[in-house]
C-alpha positions, 0 to 999 in steps of 0.5 A, spaced: 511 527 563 515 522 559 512 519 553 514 514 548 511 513 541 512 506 538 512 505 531 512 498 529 511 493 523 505 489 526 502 482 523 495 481 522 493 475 526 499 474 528 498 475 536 504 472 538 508 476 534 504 482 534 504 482 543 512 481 543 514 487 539 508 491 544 511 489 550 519 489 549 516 496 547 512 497 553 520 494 557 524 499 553 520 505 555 520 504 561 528 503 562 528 510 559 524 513 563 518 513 560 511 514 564 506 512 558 508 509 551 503 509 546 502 503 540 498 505 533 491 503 531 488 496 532 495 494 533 494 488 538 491 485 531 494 488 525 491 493 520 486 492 517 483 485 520 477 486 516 472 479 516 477 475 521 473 480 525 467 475 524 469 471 529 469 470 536 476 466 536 480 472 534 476 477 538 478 473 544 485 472 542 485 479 541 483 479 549 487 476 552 493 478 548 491 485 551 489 483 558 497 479 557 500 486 555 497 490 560 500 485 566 507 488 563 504 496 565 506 497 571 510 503 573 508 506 566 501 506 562 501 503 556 495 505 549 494 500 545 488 499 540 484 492 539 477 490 537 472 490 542 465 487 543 459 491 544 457 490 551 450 493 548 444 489 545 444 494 539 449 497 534 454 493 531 457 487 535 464 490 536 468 497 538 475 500 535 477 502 541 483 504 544 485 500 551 488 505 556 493 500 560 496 502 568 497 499 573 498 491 571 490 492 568 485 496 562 483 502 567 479 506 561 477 504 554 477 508 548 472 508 541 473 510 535 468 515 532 468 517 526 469 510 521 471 511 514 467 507 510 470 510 503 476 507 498 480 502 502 476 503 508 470 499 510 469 500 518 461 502 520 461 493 516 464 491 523 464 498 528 459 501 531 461 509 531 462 511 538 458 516 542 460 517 550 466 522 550 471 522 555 478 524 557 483 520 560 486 523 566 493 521 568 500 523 572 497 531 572 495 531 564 488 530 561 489 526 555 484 527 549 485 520 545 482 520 539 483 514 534 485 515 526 479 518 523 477 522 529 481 528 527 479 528 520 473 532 519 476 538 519 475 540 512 471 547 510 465 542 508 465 536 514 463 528 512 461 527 518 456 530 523 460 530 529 467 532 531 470 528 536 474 533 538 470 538 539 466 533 544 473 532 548 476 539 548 470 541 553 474 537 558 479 542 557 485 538 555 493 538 556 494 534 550 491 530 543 494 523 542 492 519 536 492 512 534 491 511 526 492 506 522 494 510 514 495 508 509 501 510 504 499 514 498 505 518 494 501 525 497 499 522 503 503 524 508 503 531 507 495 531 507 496 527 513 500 533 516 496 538 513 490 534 518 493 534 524 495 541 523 489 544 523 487 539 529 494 543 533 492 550 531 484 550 532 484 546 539 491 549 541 494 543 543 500 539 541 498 532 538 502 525 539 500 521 533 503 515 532 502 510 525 503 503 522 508 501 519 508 496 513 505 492 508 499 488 509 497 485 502 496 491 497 496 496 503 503 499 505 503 503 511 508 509 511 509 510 518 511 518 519 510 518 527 510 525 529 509 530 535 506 537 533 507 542 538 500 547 539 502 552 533 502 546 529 509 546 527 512 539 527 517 538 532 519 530 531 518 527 525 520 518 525 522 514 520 519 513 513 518 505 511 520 503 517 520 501 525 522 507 529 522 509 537 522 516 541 521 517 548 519 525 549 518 530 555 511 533 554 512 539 558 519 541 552 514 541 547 513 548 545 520 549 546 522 543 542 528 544 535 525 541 529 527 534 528 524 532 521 525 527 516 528 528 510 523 530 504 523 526 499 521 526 492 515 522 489 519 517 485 523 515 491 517 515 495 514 510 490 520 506 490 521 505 497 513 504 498 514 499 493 520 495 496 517 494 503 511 492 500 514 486 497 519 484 502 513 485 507 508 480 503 515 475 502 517 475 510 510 475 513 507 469 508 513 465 510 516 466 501 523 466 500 525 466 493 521 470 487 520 469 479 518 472 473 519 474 466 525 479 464 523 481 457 528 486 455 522 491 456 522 497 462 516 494 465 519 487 466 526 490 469 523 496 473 520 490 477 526 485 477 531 492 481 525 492 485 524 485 487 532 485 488 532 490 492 527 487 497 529 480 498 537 481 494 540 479 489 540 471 491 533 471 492 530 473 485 531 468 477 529 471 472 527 467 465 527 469 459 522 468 454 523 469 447 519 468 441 520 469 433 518 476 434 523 478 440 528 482 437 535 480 439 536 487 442 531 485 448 534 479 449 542 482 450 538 487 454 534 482 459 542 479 459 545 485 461 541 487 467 541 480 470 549 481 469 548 488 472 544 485 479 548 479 480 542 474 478 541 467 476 537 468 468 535 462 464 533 462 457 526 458 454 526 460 447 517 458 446 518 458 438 517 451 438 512 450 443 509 456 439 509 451 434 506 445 436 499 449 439 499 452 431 499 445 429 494 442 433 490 449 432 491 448 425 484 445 423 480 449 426 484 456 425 485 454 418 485 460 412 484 465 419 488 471 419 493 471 425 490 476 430 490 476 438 488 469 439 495 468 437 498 474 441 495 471 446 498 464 445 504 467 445 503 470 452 499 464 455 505 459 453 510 464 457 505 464 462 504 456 463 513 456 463 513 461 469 508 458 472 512 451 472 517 453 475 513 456 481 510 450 482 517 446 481 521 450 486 515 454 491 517 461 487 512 466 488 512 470 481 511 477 480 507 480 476 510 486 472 503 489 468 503 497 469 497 501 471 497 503 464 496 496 462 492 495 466 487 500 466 485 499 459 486 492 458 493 491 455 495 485 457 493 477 457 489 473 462 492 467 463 499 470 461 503 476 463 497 477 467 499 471 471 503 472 478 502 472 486 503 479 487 503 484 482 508 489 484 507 495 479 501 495 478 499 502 480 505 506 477 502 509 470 507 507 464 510 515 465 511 514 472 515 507 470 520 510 466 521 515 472 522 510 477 527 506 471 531 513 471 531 514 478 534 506 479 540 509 474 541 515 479 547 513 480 549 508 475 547 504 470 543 498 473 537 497 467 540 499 460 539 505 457 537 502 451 531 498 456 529 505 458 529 509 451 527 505 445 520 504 444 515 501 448 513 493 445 509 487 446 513 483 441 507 478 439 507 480 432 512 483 427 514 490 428 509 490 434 509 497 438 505 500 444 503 506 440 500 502 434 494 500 439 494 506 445 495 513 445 502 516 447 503 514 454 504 522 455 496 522 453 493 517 455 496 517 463 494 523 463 487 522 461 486 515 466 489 519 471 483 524 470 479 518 471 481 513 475 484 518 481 480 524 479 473 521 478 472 526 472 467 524 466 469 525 459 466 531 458 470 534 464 475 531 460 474 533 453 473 540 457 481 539 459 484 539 452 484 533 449 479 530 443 473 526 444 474 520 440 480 518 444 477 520 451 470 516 450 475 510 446 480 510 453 474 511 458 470 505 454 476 500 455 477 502 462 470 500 463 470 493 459 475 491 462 474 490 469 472 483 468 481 482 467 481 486 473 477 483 478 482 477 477 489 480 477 494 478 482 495 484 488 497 490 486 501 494 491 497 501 493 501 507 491 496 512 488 490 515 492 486 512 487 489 503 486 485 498 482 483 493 487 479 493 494 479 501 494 476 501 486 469 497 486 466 498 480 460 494 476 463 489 471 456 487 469 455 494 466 453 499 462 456 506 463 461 509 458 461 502 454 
């Protein structure tokens, strides 16, 4: 059998655009020869739809887009996944199901099993788990069709009770397809292949797994489409960050030359999720032109390549915002990477707006020794600046905070906090560097003087980040046992590192999740982001 995979940028609740893409899919296939052709998860509505599912208006729109899509499945059958409302009277109101469409109609119907409900997930809020297995029958080959998080509970200490596929394969299949929705982490992929081919090997089957592609807020899907032949060895392996379309024969699958994508390293991995997520936020919000502010730190110009990258060099401005206490240095190179990309800069010095806010705050801070409140000044004024010329001319600001920064607080609510999307959110102070290097892989983009002088606010005289933090050596290593590894302070200490510097990080972690909590969007590169799959009390006690 002649089947295709259809790897595709799909657009939550845009059911329009979303039906179009599936069905001059479903036209291409066929005019390849193509007998069944199957699309990703929930494609029908983009992934995740999360309390759109709430109402009936979108559950119906979802309908009828499918019941459309399925009139186009004549002479070729097509997997599509969508919503579906739970025809029984208990349970949770709606299905993630897999639509089986031949015939010019929806001939079966697929629910998922297995719903996360951990990190980024919170499906068993919306879905009743399945319970009825069968298997699909169609031109000679018995189909095992399983949604995403069905073939993940294979680990040597299952999180679920129930093993879909252990149901299925009783049917005695030719073949698994499965339908995901997975989200980009830089470790992802390999996990997600590792899944699989235990999936391959203890069932003896080849597997078809399609992925999503794409951005949809914070979250940044990968795509990595493959098919698996019963040895669990890959033989096709699509496009990474993009759109991708292969029709294959099912019956050379184990006879099959590997055809794999280039593997590539962490860095490049961060950097492309990144650049994606970015123009996916612009194009599917209808944005065209973005902001910030370029301080002549690694932070501000690791954002700025970035945002260059994805939406070019005519799409990006850059202010600059020196105050009394930006070095001369940082202002040349602020100039020098905008000249490097081709970039439109301006320049607001903030000296005398700084002023007339001393001024007026004279009486009441009078004999008061300058501390963070007027740190924090400077900052808002930047903030304030920016922020005006979003609003003048519909730029959308991009926040440049890095997840060091935001893990332990160091950064202004109200100030370069501010921002509709914040780009490098979820990228340690280390790993930034790395990222800044890999833009100079082949020539300088960002100065290396950017990139090798020490890393400062610049809100007092002689500021540096090691006067308030630890080195970024250390204290990335030490969020990162907490943050992603869940490691407590003694496990930590256990690891090498002093105590008074491990509970002094852990307490600024904890306290402050209020500034979190109002951060803009960060795009989720890490198996472990602050946002949605983070959910930590603000009002609370543990470690502060």
């Amino acid at each position: 059998m002649q089947i295709a995979i259809s790897q595709l940028n799909f657009h939550i609740g845009n059911f329009d655009n979303n039906r179009k893409k599936i069905i001059d899919s479903i036209d291409k296939a066929q005019k390849q020869g193509a007998e069944l052709i199957i699309f990703s998860e929930l494609s029908i509505s983009g992934y995740p739809p999360r309390d759109f599912l709430e109402f009936d208006d979108f559950i119906n729109k979802c309908n009828i887009a499918i019941n459309s899509i399925a009139k186009h499945c004549t002479g070729i059958a097509a997997i599509v996944g969508g919503p579906r409302k739970n025809p029984n009277n208990k349970g949770k109101r709606l299905y993630n199901s897999a639509y089986f469409l031949a015939e010019g109609k929806v001939q079966q119907i697929t629910n998922k099993t297995l719903l996360p409900t951990y990190d980024i997930f919170d499906e068993y809020r919306y879905f009743e788990p399945n319970k009825d297995f069968n298997i699909i029958e169609y031109k000679g080959k018995r189909i095992a069709l399983t949604i995403c998080e069905d073939l993940w509970n294979v680990d040597d200490v299952p999180m679920y009770s129930t093993n879909p596929m252990d149901e299925l394969a009783a049917f005695n299949p030719d073949l698994m397809i499965n339908i995901a929705a997975s989200p980009f982490h830089y470790k992802q992929a390999e996990v997600r292949k590792d899944v699989l081919r235990k999936n391959a090997i203890k069932y003896k089957l080849p597997i078809y797994y399609v992925n999503h592609v794409g951005a949809q807020t914070e979250l940044l899907f990968d795509g990595g489409s493959l098919i698996m032949n019963s040895k669990g060895d890959i033989v096709d392996e699509m496009k990474y960050f993009d759109e991708d379309f292969i029709v294959v024969d099912s019956d050379e699958i184990n006879t099959r030359e590997q055809k794999l994508q280039e593997k590539k390293s962490k860095i490049a991995l961060i950097h492309d999720a990144l650049v994606m997520g970015i123009k996916n936020y612009f194009n599917k919000l209808g944005f065209k032109k973005a902001i910030l502010g370029l301080s002549g730190g690694i932070d501000s110009a690791v954002t700025l390549v970035l945002a260059v990258e994805a939406l070019g060099k005519n799409n990006v401005e850059v202010i600059l915002l020196p105050s009394q206490y930006s070095s001369d240095h940082s202002v040349k190179d602020a100039e020098d990477l905008a000249k490097n990309l081709g970039i439109k800069d301006h320049i607001i010095p903030i000296k005398k707006v700084y002023e007339s806010f001393e001024m007026e705050l004279e009486p009441f801070f009078k004999g008061l020794e300058f501390n963070i409140a007027e740190e924090n000044l400077q900052a808002r004024i930047r903030g304030v600046l920016l922020m005006a010329f979003s609003n003048k001319f519909g730029h959308i600001l991009l926040n440049t905070s890095n997840k060091s920064e935001a893990a332990v607080g160091y950064g202004t609510l109200y100030g370069d906090m501010n921002g509709g999307l914040a780009v490098i959110g979820d990228v340690y102070k280390t790993e930034v560097f790395e990222l800044s290097k890999y833009m100079n892989r082949h020539s300088e983009v960002i100065p290396w003087n950017t990139i090798n002088k020490p890393p400062s606010a610049e809100l007092r005289p002689d500021q540096k980040d090691s006067d308030s933090l630890p080195d970024y050596e250390i204290l990335d290593t030490i969020l990162f046992e907490y943050i992603e590894n869940r490691k407590g302070p003694s496990e930590i200490i256990a690891l090498g590192f002093e105590k008074a510097t491990v509970d002094r990080i852990l307490r600024m972690v904890n306290l402050n999740e209020h500034k979190r909590y109002q951060t803009a969007p960060i795009l989720r590169v890490s198996s472990k982001a602050f946002g949605m799959g983070r959910r930590i009390p603000i009002v609370a006690k543990y470690l502060n």
